[in-house]
PyMOL Python script that loads the backbone (N, CA, C, O; Angstrom):
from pymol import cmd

cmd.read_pdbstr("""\
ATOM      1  N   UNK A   1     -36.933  10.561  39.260  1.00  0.00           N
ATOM      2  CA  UNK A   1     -35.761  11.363  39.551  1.00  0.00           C
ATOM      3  C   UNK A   1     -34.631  10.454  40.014  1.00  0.00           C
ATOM      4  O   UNK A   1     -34.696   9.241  40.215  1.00  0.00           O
ATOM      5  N   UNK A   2     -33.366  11.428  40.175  1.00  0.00           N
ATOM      6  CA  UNK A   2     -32.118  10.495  40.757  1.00  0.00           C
ATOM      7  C   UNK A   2     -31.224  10.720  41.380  1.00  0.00           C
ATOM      8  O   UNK A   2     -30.973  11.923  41.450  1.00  0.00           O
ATOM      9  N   UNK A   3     -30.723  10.223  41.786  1.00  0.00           N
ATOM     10  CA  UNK A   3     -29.836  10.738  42.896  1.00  0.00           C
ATOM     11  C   UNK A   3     -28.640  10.847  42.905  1.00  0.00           C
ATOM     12  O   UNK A   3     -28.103   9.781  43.204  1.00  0.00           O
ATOM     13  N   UNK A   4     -27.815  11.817  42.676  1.00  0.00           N
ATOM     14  CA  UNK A   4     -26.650  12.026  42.283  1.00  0.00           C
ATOM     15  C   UNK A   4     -25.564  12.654  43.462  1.00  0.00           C
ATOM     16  O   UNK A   4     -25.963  13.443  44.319  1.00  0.00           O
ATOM     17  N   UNK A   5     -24.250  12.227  43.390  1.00  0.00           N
ATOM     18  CA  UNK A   5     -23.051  12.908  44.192  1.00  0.00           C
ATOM     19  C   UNK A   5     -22.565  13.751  43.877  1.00  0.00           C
ATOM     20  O   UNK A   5     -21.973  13.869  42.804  1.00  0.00           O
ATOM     21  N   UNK A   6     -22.680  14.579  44.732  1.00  0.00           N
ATOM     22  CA  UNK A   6     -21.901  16.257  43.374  1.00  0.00           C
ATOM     23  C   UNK A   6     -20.856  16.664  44.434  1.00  0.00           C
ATOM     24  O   UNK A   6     -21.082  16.974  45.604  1.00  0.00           O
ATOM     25  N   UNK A   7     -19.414  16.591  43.661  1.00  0.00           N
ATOM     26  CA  UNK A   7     -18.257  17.067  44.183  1.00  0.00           C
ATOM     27  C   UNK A   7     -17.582  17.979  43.608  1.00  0.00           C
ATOM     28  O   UNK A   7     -17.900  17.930  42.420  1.00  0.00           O
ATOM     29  N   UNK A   8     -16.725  18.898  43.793  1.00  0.00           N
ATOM     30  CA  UNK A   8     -15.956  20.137  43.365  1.00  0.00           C
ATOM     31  C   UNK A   8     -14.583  18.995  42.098  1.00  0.00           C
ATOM     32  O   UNK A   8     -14.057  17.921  42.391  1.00  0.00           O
ATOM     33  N   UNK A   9     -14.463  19.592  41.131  1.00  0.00           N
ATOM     34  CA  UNK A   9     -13.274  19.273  40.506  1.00  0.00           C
ATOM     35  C   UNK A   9     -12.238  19.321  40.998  1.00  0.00           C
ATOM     36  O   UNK A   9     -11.650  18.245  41.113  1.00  0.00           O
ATOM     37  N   UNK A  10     -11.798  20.132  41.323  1.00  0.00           N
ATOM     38  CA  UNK A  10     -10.325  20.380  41.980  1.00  0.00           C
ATOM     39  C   UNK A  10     -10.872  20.862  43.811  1.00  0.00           C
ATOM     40  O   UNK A  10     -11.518  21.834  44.202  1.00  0.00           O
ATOM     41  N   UNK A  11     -10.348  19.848  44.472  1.00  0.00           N
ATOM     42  CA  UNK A  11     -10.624  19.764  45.988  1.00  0.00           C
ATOM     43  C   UNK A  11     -10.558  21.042  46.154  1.00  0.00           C
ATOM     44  O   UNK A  11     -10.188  21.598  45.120  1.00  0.00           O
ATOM     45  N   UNK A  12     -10.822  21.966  47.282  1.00  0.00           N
ATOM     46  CA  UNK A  12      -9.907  22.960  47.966  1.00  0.00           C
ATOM     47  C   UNK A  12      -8.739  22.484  49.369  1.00  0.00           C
ATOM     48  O   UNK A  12      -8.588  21.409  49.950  1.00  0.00           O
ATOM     49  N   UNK A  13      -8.273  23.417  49.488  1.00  0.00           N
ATOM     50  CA  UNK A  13      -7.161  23.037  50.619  1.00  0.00           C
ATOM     51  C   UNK A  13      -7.093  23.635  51.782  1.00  0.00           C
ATOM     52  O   UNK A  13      -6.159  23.809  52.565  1.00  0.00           O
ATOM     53  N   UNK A  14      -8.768  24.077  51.804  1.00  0.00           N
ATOM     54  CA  UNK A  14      -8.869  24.908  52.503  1.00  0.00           C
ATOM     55  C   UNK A  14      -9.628  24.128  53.725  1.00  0.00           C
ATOM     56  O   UNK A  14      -9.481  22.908  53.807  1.00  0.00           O
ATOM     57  N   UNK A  15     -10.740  25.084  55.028  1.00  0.00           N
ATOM     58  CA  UNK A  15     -12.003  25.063  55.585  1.00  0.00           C
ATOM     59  C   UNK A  15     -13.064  25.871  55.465  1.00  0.00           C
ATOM     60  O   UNK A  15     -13.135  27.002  54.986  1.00  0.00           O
ATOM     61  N   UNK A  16     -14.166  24.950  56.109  1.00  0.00           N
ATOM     62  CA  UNK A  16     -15.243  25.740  55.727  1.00  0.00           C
ATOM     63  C   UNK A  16     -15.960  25.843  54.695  1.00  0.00           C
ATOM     64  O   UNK A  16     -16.506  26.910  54.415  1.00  0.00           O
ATOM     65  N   UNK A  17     -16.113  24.488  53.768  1.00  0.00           N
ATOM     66  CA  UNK A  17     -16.742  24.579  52.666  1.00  0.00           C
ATOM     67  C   UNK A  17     -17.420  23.722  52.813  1.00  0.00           C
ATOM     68  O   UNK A  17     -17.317  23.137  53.891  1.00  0.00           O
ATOM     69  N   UNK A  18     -18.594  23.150  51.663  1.00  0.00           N
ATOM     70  CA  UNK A  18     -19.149  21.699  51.247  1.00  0.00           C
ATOM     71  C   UNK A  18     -17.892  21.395  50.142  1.00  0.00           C
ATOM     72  O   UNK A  18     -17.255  22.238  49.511  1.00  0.00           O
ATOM     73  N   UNK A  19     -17.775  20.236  50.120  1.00  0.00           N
ATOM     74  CA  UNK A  19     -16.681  19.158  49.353  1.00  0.00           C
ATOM     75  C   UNK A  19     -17.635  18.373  49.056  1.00  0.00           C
ATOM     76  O   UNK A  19     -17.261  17.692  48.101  1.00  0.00           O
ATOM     77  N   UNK A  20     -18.807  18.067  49.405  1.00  0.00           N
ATOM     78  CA  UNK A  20     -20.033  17.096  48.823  1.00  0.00           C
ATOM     79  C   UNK A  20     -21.164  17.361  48.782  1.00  0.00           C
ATOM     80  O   UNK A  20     -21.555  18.341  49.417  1.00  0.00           O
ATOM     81  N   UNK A  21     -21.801  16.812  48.249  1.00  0.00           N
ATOM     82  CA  UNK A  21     -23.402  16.941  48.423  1.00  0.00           C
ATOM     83  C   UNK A  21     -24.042  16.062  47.722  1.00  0.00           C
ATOM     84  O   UNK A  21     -23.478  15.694  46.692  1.00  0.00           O
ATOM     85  N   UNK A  22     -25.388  15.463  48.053  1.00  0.00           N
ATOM     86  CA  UNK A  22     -26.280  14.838  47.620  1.00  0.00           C
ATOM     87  C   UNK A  22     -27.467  15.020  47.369  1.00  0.00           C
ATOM     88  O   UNK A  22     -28.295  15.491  48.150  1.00  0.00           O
ATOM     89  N   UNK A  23     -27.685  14.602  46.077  1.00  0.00           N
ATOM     90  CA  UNK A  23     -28.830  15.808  45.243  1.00  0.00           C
ATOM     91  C   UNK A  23     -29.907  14.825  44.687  1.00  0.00           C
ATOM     92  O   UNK A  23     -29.450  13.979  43.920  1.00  0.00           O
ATOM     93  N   UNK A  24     -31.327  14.771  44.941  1.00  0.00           N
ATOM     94  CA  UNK A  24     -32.019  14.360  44.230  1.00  0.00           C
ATOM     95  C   UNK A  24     -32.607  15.534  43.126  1.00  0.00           C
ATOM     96  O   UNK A  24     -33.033  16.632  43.484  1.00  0.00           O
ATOM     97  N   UNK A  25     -32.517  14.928  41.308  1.00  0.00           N
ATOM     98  CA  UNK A  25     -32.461  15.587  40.244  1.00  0.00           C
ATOM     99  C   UNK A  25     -33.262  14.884  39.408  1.00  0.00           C
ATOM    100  O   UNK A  25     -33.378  13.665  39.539  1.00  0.00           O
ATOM    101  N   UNK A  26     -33.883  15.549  38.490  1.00  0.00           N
ATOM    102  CA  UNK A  26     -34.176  15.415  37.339  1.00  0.00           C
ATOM    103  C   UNK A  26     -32.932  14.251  36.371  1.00  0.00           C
ATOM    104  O   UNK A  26     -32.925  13.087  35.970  1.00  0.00           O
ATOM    105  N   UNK A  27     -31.994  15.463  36.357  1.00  0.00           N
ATOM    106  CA  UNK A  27     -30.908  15.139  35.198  1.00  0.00           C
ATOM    107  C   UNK A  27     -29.253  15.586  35.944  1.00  0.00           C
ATOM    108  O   UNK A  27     -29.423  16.160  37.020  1.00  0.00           O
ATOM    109  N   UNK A  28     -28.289  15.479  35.698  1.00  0.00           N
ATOM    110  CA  UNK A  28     -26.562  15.609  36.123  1.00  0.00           C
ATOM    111  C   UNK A  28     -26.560  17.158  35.821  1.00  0.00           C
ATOM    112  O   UNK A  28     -25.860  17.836  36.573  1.00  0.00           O
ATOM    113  N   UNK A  29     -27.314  17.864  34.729  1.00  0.00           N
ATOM    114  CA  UNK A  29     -27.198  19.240  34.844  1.00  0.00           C
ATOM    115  C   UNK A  29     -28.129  20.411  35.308  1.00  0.00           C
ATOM    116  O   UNK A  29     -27.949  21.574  34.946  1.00  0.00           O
ATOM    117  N   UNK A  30     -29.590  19.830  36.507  1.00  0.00           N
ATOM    118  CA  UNK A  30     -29.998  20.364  37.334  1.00  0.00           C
ATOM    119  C   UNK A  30     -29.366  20.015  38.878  1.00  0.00           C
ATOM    120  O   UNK A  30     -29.375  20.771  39.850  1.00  0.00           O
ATOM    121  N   UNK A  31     -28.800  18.597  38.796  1.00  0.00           N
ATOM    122  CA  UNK A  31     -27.586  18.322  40.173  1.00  0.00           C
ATOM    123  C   UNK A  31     -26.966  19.257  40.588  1.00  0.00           C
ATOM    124  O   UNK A  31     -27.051  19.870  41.652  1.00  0.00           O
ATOM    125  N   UNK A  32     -25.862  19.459  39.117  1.00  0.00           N
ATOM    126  CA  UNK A  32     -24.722  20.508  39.733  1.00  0.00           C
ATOM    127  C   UNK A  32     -24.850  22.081  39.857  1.00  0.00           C
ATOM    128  O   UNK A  32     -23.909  22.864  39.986  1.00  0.00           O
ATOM    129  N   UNK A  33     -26.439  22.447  39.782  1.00  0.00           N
ATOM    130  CA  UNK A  33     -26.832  24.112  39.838  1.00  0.00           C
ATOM    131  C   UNK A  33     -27.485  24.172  41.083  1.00  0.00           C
ATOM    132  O   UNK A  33     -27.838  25.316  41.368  1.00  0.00           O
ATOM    133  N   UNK A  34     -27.812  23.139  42.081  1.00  0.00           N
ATOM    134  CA  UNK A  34     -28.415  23.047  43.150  1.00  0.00           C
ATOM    135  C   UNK A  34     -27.188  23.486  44.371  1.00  0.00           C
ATOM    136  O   UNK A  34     -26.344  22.645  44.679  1.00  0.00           O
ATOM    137  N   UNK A  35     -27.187  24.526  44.856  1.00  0.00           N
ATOM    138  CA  UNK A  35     -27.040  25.056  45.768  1.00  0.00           C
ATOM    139  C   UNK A  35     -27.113  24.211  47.197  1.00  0.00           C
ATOM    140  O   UNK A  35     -28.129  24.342  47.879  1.00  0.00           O
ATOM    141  N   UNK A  36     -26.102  23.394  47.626  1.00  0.00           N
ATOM    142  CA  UNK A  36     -26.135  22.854  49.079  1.00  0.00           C
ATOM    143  C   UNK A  36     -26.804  23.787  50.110  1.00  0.00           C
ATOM    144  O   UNK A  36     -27.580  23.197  50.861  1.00  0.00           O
ATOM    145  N   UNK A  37     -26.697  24.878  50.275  1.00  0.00           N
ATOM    146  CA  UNK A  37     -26.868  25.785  51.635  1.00  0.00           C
ATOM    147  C   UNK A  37     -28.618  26.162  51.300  1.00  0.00           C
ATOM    148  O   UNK A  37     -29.540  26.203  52.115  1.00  0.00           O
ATOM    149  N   UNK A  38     -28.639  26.316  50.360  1.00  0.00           N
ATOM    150  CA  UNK A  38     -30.070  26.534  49.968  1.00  0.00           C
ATOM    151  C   UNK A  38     -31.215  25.530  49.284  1.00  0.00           C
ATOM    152  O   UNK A  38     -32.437  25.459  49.417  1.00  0.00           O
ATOM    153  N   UNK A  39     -30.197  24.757  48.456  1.00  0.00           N
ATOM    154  CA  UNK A  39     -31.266  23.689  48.171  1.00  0.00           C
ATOM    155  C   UNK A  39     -32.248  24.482  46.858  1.00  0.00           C
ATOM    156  O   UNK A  39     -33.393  24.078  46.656  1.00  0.00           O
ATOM    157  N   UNK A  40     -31.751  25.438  46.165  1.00  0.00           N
ATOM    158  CA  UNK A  40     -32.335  26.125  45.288  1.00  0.00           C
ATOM    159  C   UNK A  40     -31.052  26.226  44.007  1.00  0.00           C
ATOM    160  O   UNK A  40     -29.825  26.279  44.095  1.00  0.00           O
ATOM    161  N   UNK A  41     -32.059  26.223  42.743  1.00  0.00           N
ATOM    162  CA  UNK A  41     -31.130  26.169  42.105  1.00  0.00           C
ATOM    163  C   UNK A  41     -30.537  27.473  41.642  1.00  0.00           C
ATOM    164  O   UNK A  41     -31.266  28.463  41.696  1.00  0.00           O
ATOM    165  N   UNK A  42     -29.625  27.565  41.308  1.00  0.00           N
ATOM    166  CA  UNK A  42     -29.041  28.847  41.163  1.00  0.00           C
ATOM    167  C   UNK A  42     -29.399  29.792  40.370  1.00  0.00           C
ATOM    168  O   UNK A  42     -29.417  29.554  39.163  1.00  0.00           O
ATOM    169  N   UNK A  43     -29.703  30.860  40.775  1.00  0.00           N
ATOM    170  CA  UNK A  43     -30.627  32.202  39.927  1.00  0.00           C
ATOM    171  C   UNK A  43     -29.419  33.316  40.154  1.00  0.00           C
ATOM    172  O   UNK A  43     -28.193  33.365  40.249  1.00  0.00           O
ATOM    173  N   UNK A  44     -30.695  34.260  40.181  1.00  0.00           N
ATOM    174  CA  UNK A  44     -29.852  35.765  40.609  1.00  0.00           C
ATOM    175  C   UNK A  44     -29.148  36.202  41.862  1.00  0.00           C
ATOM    176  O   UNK A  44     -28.185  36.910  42.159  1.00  0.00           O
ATOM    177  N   UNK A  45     -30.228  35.326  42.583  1.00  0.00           N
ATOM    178  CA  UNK A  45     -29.789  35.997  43.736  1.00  0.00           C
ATOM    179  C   UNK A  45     -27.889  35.749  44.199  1.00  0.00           C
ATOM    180  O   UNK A  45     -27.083  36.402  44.861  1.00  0.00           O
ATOM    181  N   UNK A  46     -27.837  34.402  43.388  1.00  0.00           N
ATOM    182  CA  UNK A  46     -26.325  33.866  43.573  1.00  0.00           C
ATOM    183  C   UNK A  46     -25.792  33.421  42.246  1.00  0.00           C
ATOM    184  O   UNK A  46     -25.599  32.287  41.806  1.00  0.00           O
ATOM    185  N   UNK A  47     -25.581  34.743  41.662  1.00  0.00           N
ATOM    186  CA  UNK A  47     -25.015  34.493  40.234  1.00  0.00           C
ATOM    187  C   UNK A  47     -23.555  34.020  40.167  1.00  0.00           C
ATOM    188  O   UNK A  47     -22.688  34.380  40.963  1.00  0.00           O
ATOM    189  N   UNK A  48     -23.344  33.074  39.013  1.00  0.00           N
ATOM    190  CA  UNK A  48     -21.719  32.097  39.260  1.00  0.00           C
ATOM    191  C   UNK A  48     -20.654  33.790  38.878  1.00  0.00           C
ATOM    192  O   UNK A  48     -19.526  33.909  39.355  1.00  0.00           O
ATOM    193  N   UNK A  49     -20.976  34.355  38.426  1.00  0.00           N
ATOM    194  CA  UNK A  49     -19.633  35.225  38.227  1.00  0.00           C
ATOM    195  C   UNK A  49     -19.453  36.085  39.610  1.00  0.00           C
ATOM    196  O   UNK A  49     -18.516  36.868  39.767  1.00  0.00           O
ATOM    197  N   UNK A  50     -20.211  35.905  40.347  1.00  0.00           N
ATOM    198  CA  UNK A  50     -20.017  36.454  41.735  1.00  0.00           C
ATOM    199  C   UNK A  50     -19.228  35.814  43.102  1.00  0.00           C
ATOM    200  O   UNK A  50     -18.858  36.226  44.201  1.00  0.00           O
ATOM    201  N   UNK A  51     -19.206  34.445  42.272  1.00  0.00           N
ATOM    202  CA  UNK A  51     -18.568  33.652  43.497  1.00  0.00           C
ATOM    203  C   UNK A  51     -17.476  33.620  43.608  1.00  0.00           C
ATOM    204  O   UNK A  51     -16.640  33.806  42.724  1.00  0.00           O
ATOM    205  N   UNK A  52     -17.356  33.450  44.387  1.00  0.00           N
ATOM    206  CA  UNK A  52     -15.480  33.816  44.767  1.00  0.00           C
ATOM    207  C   UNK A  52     -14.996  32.442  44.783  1.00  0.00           C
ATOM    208  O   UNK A  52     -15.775  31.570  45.166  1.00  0.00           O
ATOM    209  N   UNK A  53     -13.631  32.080  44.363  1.00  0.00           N
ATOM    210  CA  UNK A  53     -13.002  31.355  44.554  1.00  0.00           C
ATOM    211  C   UNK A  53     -12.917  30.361  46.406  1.00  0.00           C
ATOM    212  O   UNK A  53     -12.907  29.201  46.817  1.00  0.00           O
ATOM    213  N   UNK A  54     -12.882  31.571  46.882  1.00  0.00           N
ATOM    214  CA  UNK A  54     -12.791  30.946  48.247  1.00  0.00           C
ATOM    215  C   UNK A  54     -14.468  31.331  49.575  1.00  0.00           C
ATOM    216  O   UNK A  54     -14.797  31.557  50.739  1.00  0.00           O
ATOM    217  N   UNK A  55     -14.851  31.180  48.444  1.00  0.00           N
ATOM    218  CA  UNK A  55     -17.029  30.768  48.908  1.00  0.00           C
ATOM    219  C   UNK A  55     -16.885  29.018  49.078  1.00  0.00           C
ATOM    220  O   UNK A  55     -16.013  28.168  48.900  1.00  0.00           O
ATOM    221  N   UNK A  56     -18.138  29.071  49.478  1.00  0.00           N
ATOM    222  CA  UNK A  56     -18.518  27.797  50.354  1.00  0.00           C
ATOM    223  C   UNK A  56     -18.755  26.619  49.311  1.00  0.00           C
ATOM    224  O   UNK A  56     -18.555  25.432  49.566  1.00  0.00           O
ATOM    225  N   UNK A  57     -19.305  27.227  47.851  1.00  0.00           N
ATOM    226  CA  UNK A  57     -19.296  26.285  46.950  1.00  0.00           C
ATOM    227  C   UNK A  57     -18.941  26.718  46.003  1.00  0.00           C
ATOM    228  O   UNK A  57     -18.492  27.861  45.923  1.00  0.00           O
ATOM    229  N   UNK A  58     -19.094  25.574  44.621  1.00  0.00           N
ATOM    230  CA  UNK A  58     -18.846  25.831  43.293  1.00  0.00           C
ATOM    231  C   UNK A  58     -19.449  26.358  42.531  1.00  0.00           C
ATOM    232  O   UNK A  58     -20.635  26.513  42.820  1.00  0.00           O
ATOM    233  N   UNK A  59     -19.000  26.859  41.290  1.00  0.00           N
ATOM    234  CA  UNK A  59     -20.073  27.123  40.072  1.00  0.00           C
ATOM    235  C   UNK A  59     -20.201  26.008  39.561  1.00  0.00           C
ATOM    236  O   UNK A  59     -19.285  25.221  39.799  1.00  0.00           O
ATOM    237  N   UNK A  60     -21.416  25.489  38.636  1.00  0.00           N
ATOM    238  CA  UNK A  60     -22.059  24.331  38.275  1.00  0.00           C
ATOM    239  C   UNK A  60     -21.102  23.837  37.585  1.00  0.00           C
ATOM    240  O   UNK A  60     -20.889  22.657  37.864  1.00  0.00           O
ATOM    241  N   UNK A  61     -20.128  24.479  36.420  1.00  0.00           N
ATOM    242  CA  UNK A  61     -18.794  24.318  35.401  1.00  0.00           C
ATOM    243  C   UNK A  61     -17.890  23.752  36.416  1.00  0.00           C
ATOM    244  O   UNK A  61     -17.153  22.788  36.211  1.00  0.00           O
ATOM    245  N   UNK A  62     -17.972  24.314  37.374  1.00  0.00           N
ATOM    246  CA  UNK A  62     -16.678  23.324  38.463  1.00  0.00           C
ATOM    247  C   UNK A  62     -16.916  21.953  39.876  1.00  0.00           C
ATOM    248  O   UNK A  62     -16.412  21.496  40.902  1.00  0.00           O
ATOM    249  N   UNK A  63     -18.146  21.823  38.863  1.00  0.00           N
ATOM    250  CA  UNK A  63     -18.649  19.981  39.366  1.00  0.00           C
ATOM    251  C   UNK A  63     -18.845  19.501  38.799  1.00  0.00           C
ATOM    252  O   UNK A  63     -19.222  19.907  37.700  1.00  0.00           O
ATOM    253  N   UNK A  64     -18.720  18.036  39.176  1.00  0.00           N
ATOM    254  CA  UNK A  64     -19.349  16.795  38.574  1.00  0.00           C
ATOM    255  C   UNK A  64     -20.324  15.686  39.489  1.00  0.00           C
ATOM    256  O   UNK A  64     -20.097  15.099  40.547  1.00  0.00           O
ATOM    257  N   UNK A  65     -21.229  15.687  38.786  1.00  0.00           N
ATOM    258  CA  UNK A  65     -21.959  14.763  39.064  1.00  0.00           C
ATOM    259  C   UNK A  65     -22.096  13.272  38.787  1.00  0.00           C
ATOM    260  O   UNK A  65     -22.044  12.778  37.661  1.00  0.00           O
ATOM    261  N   UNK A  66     -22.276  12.605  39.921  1.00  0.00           N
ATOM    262  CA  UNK A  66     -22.163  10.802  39.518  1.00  0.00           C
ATOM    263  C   UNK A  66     -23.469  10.294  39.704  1.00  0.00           C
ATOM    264  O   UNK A  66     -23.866  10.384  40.866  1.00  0.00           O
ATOM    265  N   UNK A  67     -24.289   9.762  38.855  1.00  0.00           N
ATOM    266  CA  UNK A  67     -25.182   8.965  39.580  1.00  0.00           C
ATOM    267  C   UNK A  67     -25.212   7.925  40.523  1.00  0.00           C
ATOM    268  O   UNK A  67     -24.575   6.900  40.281  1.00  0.00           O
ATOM    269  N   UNK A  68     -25.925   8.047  41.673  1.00  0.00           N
ATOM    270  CA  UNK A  68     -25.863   6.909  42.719  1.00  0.00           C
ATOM    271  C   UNK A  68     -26.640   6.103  42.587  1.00  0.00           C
ATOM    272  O   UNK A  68     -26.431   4.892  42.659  1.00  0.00           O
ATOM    273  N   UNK A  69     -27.823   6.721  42.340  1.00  0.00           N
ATOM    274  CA  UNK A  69     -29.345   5.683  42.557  1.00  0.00           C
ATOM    275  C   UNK A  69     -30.568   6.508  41.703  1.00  0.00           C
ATOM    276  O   UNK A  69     -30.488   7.341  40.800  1.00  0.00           O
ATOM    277  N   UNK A  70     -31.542   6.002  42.282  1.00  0.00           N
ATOM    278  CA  UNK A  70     -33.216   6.453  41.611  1.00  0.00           C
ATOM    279  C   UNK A  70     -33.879   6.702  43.068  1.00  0.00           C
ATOM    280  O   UNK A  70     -33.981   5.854  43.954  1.00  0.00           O
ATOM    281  N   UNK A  71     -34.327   8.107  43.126  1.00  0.00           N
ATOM    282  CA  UNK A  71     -35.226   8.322  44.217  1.00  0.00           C
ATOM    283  C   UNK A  71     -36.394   7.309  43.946  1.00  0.00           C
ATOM    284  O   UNK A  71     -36.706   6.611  42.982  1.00  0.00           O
ATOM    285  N   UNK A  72     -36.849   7.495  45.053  1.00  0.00           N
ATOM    286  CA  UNK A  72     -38.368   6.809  45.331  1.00  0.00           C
ATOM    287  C   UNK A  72     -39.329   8.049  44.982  1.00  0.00           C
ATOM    288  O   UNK A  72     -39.097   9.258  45.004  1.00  0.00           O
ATOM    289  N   UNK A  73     -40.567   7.282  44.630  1.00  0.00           N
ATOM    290  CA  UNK A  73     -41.969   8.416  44.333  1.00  0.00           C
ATOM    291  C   UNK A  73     -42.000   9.529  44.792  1.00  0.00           C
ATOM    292  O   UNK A  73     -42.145  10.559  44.133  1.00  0.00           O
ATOM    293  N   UNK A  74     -41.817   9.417  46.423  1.00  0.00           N
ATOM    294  CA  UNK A  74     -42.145  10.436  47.343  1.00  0.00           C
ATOM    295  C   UNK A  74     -41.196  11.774  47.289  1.00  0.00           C
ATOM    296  O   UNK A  74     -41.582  12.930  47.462  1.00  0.00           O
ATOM    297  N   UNK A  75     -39.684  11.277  46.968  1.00  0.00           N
ATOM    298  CA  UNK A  75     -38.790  12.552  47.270  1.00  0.00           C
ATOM    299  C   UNK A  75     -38.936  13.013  46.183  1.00  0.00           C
ATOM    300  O   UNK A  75     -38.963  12.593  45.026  1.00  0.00           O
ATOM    301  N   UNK A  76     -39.112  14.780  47.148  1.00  0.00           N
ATOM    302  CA  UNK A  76     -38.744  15.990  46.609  1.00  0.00           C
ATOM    303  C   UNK A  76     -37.013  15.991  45.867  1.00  0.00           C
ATOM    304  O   UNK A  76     -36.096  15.329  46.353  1.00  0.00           O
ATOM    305  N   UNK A  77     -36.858  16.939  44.542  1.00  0.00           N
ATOM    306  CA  UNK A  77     -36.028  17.149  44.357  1.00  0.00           C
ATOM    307  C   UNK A  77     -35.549  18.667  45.026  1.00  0.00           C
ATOM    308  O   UNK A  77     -36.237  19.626  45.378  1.00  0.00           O
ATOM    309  N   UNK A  78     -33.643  18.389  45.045  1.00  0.00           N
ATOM    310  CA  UNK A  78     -33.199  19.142  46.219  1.00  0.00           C
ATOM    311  C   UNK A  78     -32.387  18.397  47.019  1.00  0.00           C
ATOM    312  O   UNK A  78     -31.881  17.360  46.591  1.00  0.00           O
ATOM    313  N   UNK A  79     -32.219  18.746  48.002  1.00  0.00           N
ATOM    314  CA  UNK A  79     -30.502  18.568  48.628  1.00  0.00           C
ATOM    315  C   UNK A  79     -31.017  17.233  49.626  1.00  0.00           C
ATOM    316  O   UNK A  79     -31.959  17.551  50.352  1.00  0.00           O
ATOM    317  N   UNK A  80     -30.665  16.147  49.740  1.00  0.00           N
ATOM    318  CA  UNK A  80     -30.442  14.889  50.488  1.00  0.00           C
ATOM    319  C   UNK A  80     -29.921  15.287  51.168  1.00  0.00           C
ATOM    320  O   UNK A  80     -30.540  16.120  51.831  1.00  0.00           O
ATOM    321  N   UNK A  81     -28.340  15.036  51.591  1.00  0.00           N
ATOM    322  CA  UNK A  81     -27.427  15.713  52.120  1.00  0.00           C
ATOM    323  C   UNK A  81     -25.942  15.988  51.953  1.00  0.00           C
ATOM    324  O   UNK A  81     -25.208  15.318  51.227  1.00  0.00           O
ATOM    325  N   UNK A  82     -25.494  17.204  52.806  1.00  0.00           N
ATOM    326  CA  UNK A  82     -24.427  18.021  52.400  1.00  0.00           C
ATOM    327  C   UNK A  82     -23.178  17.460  53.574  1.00  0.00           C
ATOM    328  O   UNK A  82     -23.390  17.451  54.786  1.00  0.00           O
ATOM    329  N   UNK A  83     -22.063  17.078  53.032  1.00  0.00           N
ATOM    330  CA  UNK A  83     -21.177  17.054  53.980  1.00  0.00           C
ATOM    331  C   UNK A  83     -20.046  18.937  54.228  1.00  0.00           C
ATOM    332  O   UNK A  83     -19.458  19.527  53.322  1.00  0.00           O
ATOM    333  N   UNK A  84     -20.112  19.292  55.462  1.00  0.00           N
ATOM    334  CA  UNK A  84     -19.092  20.558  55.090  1.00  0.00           C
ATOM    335  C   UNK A  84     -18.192  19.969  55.750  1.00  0.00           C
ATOM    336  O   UNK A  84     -18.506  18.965  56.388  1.00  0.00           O
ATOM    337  N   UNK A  85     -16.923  20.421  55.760  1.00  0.00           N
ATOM    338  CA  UNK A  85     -15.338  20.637  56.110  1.00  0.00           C
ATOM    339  C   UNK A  85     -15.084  21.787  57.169  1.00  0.00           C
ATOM    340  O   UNK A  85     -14.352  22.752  56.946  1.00  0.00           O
ATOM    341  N   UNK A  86     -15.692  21.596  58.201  1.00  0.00           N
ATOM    342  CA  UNK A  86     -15.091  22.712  58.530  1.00  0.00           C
ATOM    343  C   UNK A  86     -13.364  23.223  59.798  1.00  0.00           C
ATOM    344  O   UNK A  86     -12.306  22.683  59.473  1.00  0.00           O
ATOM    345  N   UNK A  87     -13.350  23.856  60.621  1.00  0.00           N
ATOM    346  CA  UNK A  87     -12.006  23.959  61.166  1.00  0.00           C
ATOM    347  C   UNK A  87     -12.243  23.365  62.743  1.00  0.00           C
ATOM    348  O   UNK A  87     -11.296  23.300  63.527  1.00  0.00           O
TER     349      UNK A  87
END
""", "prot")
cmd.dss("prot")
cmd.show_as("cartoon", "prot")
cmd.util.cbc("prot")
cmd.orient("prot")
């Protein structure tokens, strides 16, 4: 697996969000469906046409992922860690 930086495309200008996160993945397009707050990848329970513009994160279409590195054996894939913004 690997370890990727997943940031929002267009910043917000707001508080109270994640603006980052760090994801150990498979691949750049199980990265950006991983859910910071949950660490799950995105299903029903938090479907992208439900999210609001001004929610805590993105839909997967409005990130990008960078590779950083290669996990080690041991890590689980799922959230490393999340920076939030808040007020």
């Amino acid at each position: 697996m690997k370890l990727y930086l997943v940031t929002q495309k267009i910043p917000r200008k707001t508080y109270d969000y994640f603006d980052s996160v760090i994801i150990c993945a498979v691949n750049e397009d199980d990265a950006v469906c991983i859910h910071p707050s949950t660490g799950k990848l995105w299903d029903d329970d938090i479907p992208y046409e439900k999210n609001d513009p001004d929610e805590v994160w993105a839909r997967p279409e409005d990130l990008v992922a960078e590779e950083i590195g290669v996990a080690n054996e041991e890590q689980a894939e799922g959230v490393i860690l999340a920076s939030w913004v808040g007020s």
